[in-house]
C-alpha positions in Angstrom: -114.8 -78.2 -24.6 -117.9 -79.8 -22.9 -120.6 -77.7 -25.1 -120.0 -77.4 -28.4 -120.3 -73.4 -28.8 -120.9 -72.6 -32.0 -120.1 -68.8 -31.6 -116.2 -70.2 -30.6 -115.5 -72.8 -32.5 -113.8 -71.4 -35.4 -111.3 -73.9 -36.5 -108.2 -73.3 -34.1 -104.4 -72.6 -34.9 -102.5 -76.1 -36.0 -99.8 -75.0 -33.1 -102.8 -74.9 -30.4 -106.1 -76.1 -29.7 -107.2 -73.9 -27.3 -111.1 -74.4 -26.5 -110.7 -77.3 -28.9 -108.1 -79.3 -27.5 -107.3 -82.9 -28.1 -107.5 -84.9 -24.9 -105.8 -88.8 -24.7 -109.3 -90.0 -23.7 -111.9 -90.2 -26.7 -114.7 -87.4 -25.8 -118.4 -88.6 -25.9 -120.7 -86.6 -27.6 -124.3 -88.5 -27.5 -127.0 -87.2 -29.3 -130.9 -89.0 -27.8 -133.7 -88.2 -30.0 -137.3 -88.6 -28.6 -139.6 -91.7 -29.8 -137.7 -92.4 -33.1 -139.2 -95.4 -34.9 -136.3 -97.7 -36.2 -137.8 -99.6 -38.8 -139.1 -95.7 -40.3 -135.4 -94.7 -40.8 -133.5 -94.9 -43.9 -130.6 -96.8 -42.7 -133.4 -99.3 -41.9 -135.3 -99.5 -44.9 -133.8 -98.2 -47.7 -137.7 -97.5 -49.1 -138.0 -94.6 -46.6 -139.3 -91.3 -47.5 -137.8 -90.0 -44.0 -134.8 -87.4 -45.4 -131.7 -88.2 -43.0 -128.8 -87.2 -44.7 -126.9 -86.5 -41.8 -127.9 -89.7 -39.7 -127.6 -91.5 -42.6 -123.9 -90.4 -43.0 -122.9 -91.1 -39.5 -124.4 -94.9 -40.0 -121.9 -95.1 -43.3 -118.9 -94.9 -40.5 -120.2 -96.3 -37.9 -121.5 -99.6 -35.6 -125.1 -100.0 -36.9 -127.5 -102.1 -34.7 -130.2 -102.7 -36.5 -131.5 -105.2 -34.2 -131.9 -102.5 -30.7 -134.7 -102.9 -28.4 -135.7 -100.3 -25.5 -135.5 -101.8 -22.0 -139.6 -100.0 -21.8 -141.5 -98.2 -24.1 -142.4 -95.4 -22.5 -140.2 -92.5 -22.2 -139.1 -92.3 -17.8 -138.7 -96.1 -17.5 -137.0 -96.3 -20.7 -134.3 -93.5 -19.9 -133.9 -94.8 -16.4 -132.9 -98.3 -17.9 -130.5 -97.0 -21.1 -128.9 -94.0 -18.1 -128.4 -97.0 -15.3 -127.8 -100.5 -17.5 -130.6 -102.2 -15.5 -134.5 -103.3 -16.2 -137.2 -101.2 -14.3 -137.9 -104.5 -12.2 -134.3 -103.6 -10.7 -134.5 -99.8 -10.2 -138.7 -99.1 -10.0 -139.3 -97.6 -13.1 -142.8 -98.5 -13.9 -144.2 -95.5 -15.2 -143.6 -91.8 -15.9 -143.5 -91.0 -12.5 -141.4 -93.5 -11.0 -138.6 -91.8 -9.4 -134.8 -93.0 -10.1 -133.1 -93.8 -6.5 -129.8 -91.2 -6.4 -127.9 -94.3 -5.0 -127.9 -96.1 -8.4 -125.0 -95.7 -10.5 -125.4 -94.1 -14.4 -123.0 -93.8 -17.2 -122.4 -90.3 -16.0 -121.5 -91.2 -12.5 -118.8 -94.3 -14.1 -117.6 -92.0 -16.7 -117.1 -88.8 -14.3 -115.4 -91.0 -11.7 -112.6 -91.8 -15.0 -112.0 -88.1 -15.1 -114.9 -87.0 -17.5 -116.9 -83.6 -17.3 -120.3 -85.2 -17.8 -122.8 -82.5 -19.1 -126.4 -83.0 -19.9 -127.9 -80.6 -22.8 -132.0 -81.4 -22.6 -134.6 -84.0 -21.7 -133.7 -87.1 -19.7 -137.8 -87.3 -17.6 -136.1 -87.6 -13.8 -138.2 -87.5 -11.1 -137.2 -86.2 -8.1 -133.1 -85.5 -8.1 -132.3 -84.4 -11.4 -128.7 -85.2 -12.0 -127.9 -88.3 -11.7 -124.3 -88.3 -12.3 -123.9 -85.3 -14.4 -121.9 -82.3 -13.7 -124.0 -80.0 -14.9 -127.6 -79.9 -16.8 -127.7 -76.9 -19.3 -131.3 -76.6 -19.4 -134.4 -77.6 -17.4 -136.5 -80.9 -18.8 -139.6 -80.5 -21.0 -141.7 -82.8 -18.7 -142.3 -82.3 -14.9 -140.3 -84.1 -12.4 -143.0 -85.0 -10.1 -145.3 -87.7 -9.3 -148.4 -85.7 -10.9 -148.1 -88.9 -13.9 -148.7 -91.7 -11.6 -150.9 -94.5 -13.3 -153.4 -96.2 -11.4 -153.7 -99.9 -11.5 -156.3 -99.9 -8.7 -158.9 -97.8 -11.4 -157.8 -98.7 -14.3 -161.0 -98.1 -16.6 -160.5 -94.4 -15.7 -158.9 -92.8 -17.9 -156.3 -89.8 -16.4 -156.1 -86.3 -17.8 -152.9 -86.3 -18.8 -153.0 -89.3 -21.1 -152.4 -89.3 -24.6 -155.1 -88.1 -26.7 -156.7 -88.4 -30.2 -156.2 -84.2 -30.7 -152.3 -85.1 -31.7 -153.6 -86.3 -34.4 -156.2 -84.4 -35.5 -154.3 -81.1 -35.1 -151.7 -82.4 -36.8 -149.8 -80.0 -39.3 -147.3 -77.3 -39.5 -147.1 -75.0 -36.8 -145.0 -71.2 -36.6 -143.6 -72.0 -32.7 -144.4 -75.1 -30.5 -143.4 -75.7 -27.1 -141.2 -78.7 -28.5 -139.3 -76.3 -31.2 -139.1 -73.7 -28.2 -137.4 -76.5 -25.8 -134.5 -77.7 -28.7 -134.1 -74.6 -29.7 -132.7 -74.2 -26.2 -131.0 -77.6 -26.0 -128.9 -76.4 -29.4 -127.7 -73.4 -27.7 -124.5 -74.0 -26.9 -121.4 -72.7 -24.3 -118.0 -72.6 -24.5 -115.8 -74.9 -22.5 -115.0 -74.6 -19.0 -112.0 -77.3 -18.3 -109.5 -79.5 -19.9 -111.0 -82.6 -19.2 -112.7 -85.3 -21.8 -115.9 -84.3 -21.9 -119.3 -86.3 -22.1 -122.1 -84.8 -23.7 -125.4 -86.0 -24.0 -127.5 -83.7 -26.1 -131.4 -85.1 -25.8 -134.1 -83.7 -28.2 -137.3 -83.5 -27.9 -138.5 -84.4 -31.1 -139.8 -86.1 -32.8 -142.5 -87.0 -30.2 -145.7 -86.1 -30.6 -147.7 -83.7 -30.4 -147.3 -84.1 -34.7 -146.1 -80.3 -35.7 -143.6 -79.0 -37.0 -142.1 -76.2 -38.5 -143.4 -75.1 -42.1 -139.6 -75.4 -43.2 -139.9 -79.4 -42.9 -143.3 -79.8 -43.4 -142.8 -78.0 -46.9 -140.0 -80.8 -47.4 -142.3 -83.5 -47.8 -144.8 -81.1 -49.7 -144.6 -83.5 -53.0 -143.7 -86.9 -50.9 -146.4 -89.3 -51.0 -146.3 -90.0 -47.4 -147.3 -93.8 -47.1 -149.8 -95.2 -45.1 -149.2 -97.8 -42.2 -148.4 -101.0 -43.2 -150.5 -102.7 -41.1 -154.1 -102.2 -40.5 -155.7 -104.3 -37.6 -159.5 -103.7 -37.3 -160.8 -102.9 -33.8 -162.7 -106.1 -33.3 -159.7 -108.4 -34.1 -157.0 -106.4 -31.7 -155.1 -108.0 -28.8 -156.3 -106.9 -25.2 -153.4 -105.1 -24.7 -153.7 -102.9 -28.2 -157.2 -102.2 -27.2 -156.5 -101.3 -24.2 -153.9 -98.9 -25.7 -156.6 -97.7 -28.1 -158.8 -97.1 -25.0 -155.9 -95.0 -23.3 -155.6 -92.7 -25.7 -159.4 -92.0 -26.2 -159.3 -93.8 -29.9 -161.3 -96.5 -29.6 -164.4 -94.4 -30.5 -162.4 -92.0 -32.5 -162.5 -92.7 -35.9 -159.3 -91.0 -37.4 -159.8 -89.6 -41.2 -157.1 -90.5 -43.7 -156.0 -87.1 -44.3 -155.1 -86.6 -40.5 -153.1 -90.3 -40.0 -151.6 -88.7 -43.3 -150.6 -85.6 -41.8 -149.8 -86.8 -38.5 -147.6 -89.0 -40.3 -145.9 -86.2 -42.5 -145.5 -83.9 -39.5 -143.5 -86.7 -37.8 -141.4 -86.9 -41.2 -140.6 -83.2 -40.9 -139.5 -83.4 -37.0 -137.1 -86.7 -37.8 -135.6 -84.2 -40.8 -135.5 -81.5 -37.9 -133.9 -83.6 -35.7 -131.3 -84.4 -38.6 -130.3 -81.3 -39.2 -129.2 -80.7 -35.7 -127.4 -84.3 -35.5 -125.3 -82.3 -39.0 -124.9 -78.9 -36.8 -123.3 -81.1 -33.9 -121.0 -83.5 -36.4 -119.9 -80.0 -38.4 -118.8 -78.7 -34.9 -116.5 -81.8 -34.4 -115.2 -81.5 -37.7 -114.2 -77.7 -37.2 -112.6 -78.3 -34.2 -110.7 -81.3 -35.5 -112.4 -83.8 -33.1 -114.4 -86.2 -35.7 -112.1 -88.9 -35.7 -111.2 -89.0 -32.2 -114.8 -88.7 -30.6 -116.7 -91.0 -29.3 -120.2 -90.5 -31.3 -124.0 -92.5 -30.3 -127.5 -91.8 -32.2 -130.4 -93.6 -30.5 -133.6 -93.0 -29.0 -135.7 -94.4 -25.8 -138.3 -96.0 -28.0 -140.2 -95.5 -30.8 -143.4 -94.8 -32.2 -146.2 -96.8 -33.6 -147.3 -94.1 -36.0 -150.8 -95.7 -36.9 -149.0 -99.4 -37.7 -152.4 -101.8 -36.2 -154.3 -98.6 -35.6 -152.0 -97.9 -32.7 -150.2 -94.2 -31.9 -147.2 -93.4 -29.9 -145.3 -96.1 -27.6 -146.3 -98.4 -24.8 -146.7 -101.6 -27.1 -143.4 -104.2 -27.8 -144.5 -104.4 -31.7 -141.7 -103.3 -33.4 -142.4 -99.7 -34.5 -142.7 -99.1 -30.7 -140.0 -101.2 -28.7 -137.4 -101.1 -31.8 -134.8 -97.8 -31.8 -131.7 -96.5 -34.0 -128.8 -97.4 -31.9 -125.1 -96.4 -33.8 -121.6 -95.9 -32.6 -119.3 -94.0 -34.6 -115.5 -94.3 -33.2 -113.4 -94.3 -36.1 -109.7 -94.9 -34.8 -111.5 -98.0 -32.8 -114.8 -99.4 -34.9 -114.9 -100.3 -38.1 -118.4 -99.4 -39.6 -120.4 -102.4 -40.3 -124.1 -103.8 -39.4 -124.3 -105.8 -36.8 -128.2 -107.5 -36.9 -128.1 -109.5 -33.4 -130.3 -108.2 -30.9 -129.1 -105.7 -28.4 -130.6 -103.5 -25.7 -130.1 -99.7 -24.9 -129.0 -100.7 -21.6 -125.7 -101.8 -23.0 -124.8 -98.6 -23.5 -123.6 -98.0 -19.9 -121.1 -101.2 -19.9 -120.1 -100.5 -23.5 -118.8 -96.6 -23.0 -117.1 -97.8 -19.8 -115.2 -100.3 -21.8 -114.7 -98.3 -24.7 -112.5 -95.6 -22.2 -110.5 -98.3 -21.0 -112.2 -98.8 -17.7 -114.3 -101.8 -16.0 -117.4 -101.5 -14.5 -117.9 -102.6 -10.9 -118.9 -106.5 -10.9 -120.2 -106.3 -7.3 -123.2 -103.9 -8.6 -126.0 -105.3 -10.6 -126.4 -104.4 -13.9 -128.4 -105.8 -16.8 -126.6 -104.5 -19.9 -123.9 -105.9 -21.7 -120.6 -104.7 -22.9 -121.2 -104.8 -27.2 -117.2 -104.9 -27.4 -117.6 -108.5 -28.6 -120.1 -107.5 -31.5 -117.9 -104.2 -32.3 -115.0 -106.6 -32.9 -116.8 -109.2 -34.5 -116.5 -112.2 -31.5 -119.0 -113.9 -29.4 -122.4 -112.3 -29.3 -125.4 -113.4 -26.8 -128.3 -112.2 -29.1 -131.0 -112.2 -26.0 -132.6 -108.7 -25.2 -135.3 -108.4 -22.4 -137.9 -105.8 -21.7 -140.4 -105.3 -18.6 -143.4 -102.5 -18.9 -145.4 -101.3 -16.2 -147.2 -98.3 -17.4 -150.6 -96.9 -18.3 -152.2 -99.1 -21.3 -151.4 -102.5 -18.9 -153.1 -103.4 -16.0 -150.2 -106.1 -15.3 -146.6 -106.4 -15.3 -146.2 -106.9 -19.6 -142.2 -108.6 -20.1 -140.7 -109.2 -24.0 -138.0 -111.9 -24.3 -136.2 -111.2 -27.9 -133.7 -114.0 -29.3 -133.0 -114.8 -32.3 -136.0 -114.8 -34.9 -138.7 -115.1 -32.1 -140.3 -112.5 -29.7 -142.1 -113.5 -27.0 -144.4 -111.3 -25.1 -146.4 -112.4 -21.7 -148.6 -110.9 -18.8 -150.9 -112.3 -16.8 -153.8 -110.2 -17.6 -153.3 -111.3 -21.5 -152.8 -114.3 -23.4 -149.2 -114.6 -25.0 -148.1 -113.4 -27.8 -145.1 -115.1 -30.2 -143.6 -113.9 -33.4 -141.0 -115.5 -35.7 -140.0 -111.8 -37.2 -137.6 -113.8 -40.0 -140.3 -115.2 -41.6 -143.2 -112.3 -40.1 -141.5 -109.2 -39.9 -145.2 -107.7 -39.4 -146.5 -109.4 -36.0 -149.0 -110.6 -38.3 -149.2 -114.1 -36.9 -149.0 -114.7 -33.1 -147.8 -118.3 -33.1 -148.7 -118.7 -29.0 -152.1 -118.9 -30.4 -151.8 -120.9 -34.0 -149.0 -122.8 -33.6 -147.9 -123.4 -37.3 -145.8 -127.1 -36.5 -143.9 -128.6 -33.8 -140.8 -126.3 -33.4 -143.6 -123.4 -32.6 -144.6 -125.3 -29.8 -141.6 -126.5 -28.4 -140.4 -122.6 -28.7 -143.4 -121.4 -27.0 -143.1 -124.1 -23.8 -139.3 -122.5 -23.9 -140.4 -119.3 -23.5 -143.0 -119.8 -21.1 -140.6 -122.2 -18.9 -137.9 -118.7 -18.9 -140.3 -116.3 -18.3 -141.7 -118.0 -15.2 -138.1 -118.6 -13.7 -137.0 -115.2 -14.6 -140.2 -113.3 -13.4 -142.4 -113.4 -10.3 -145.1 -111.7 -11.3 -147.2 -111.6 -8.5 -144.3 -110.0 -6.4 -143.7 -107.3 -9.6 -147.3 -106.7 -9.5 -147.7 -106.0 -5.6 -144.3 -103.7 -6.2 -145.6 -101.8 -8.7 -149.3 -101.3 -7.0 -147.5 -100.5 -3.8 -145.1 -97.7 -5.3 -148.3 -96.5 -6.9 -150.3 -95.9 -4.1 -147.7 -94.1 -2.3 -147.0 -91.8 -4.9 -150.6 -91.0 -5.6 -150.6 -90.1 -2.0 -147.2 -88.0 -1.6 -148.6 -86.1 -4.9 -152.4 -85.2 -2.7 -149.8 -83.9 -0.1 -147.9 -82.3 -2.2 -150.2 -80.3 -4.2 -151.9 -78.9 -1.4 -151.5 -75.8 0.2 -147.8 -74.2 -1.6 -146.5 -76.3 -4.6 -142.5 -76.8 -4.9 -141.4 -77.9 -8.1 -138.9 -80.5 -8.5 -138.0 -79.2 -12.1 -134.5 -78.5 -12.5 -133.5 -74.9 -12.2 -130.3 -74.5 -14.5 -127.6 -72.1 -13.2 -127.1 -69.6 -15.1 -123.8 -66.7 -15.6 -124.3 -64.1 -17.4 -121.2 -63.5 -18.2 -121.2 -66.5 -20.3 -124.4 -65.6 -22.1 -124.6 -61.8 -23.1 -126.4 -60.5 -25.5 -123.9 -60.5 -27.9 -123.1 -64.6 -27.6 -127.0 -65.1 -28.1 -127.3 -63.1 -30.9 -123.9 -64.9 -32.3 -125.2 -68.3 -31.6 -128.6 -67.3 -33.0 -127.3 -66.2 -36.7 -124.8 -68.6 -36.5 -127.3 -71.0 -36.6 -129.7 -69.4 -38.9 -132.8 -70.2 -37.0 -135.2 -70.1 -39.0 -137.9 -68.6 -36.6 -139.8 -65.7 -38.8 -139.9 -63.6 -35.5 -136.0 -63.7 -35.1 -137.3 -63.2 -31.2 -134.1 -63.5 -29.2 -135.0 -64.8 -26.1 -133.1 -65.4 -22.5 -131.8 -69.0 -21.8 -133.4 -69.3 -18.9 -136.9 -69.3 -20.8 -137.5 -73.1 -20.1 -136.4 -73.0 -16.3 -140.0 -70.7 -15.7 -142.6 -72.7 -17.1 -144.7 -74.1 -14.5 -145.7 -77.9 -14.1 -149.2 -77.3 -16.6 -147.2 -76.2 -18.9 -145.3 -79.1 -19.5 -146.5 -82.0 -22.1 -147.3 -85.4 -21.8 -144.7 -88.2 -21.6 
């Protein structure tokens, strides 16, 4: 079983397993959700309105980190790192349009070398070769796999086309179909399994990144929820550069955003997380049917979060905590023992942690940034350091996080440093680079600063990041002229494996809730064409 087909995976005979067959190596099933806020979720903050019953059940028996940090906050950079264990200052992932080289190993590649059919169901934001590793991709991604998102550092008071926009917000609301509900949909249909192997599944949802609809199934949910408002409001005139900068990006600086839509925005995000719950259940009811709950391998996490109108800010691109903080659990239950570990950690340790988990080592000759989180599962020696590096639009200079501890420290040259004790201020209020409280603050900054000089050359990172621009801006003028080849990933397709009859199995069995009951052809996604697509 590599897909979890939920039109053949009736519970099978105790004397054979058949399509569901117990293998001596744990399978992986790892479910990505898009922009999830961490400090939103329930198994978080036990105040949340956010109804997770299904996440919230897997976090009862499993690893919870409630300390994880993205590697970037924007959605290609931040895959690139959590697929390949290493910063974007290693592999070139400055923006959403930064290509990942085909030479650098993933997760896929270590675990498919140990004998694992590694299968990718849904959005992972490649550019240019689309595998990476995996055996097979069962659908094409929802974003374009091109250099057509390149950001600009040489003009940066432009402001591109394809940035994000006020109008998320504004239209915010229920919706009958979107182009996100149309692309999981496709990502939840499911195959039956092809070899005998372990299998590693990685099943990536769109949701709940914005745009802010969603079905009227969950919007109705929160129908009598008072949806609360940001915590934190941060008037224009006292935000950071960067924050304004952000604010600028997105075309909000001169919006002025009603209540009512921050308050639907906010509920619409609500009803995708529940959404995006109720297919984390689907996939967990399909292990338990076919007997493989306690001997599977099971992650929830996300590539970064959102800042959902916490300091006036929307979507990612920031290293507040709404933005750079993400759900990160591991459910193994013959292995882990469920408990909360609160030291900081880094979605790059994912790829050193499944390798070690399977037995196997990971090549010490080849760099890699993550870290094994063996030690914290078992309850010995932790290193409690996470590091960060973004590159992207919003910044006009390379912007690095060092978390440890309490503190977070945040620098780049084109912005005055930021420091937070988030024990004693878990709401950024206070930037202690600026107003030093005592003598501790000050030594910590001159730490900081000291590491983040030693660790970073910044004007190399910046002359990198301006050069890879530049050429890509000028590939994509070549490329766009004259006949147009997409790099979007074409999934193959048999149709002897998806008749009619399997579609319209998979579709009731599922009880989509779609009031057209349309059955469509899997292949839908693979046509759209690059305009189509949305923004990262």
């Amino acid at each position: 079983m590599y897909i979890l087909d939920s039109s053949r995976t009736q519970t099978p005979p105790s004397s054979s397993h058949s399509e569901c067959r117990k293998t001596k190596k744990p399978n992986i099933l790892f479910i990505l959700a898009d922009q999830v806020s961490a400090p939103l979720l329930r198994i978080h903050n036990g105040s949340s309105p956010i109804e997770t019953p299904n996440i919230d059940a897997l976090a009862a028996r499993s690893a919870v980190f409630s300390s994880a940090y993205c590697a970037s906050p924007l959605c290609a950079p931040a895959r690139s790192s959590l697929v390949t264990g290493q910063l974007p200052t290693q592999i070139a992932a400055w923006d959403n349009a930064s290509p990942l080289g085909c030479d650098v190993p993933t997760y896929a590649h270590y675990l498919r070398k140990e004998g694992y059919e590694t299968v990718l169901a849904g959005k992972m934001h490649f550019i240019g070769e689309q595998l990476h590793g995996f055996e097979e991709r069962l659908t094409t991604d929802i974003y374009p796999g091109d250099f057509g998102w390149a950001v600009n550092w040489d003009d940066p008071d432009r402001r591109l086309d394809w940035y994000h926009s006020a109008s998320s917000i504004l239209q915010a609301g229920p919706c009958v179909r979107s182009n996100q509900l149309d692309f999981d949909e496709e990502v939840m249909y499911t195959r039956r399994p092809t070899s005998s192997r372990p299998f590693c599944l990685t099943v990536s949802l769109t949701h709940p990144h914005d745009p802010y609809t969603i079905h009227k199934k969950y919007w109705d949910r929160y129908e009598r929820v008072d949806v609360p408002r940001p915590d934190v409001e941060i008037p224009k005139e006292k935000q950071d550069p960067h924050s304004e900068r952000l604010l600028r990006v997105c075309n909000l600086w001169n919006t002025n955003l009603p209540e009512e839509a921050v308050a639907r925005a906010r509920r619409a995000y609500f009803g995708a997380m529940s959404y995006v719950d109720d297919n984390v259940g689907k996939l967990l009811e399909i292990l338990k049917e076919c007997d493989m709950d306690e001997d599977t391998i099971v992650i929830f996490s996300s590539d970064h979060g959102d800042m959902l109108g916490e300091r006036g800010l929307w979507y990612k691109m920031s290293w507040f905590e709404a933005s750079a903080r993400i759900p990160f659990l591991i459910s193994y239950p013959q292995v882990i023992e469920p408990r909360i570990i609160k030291e900081s950690v880094s979605s790059m340790d994912l790829l050193p942690t499944l390798v070690e988990l399977i037995g196997a080592s990971v090549d010490q000759r080849l760099p890699l940034d993550g870290k094994s989180l063996l030690p914290y599962l078992y309850g010995s020696e932790k290193c409690n350091t996470v590091y960060g590096e973004y590159a992207g639009e919003g910044t006009v200079a390379p912007s690095m996080m060092i978390r440890r501890g309490p503190w977070k420290f945040i620098t780049c040259p084109a912005d005055p440093p930021q420091l937070f004790n988030l024990r004693e201020d878990p709401k950024e209020l206070v930037n202690l680079a600026l107003r030093p409280q005592n003598a501790t603050d000050k030594a910590i900054l001159a730490q900081f600063v000291t590491e983040a000089e030693e660790r970073w050359n910044f004007k190399k990172v910046h002359a990198e990041v301006l050069r890879s621009q530049r050429a890509r801006r000028l590939c994509w003028s070549a490329l766009t002229s004259g006949v147009f080849e997409s790099w979007d990933y074409q999934p193959r397709e048999d149709a002897r494996e998806n008749s009619w009859l399997d579609t319209y199995a998979i579709i009731f069995r599922w009880r989509l809730w779609s009031s057209a009951h349309v059955i469509r052809p899997s292949t839908a996604w693979a046509k759209k064409d690059h305009e189509g697509k949305q923004k990262g």
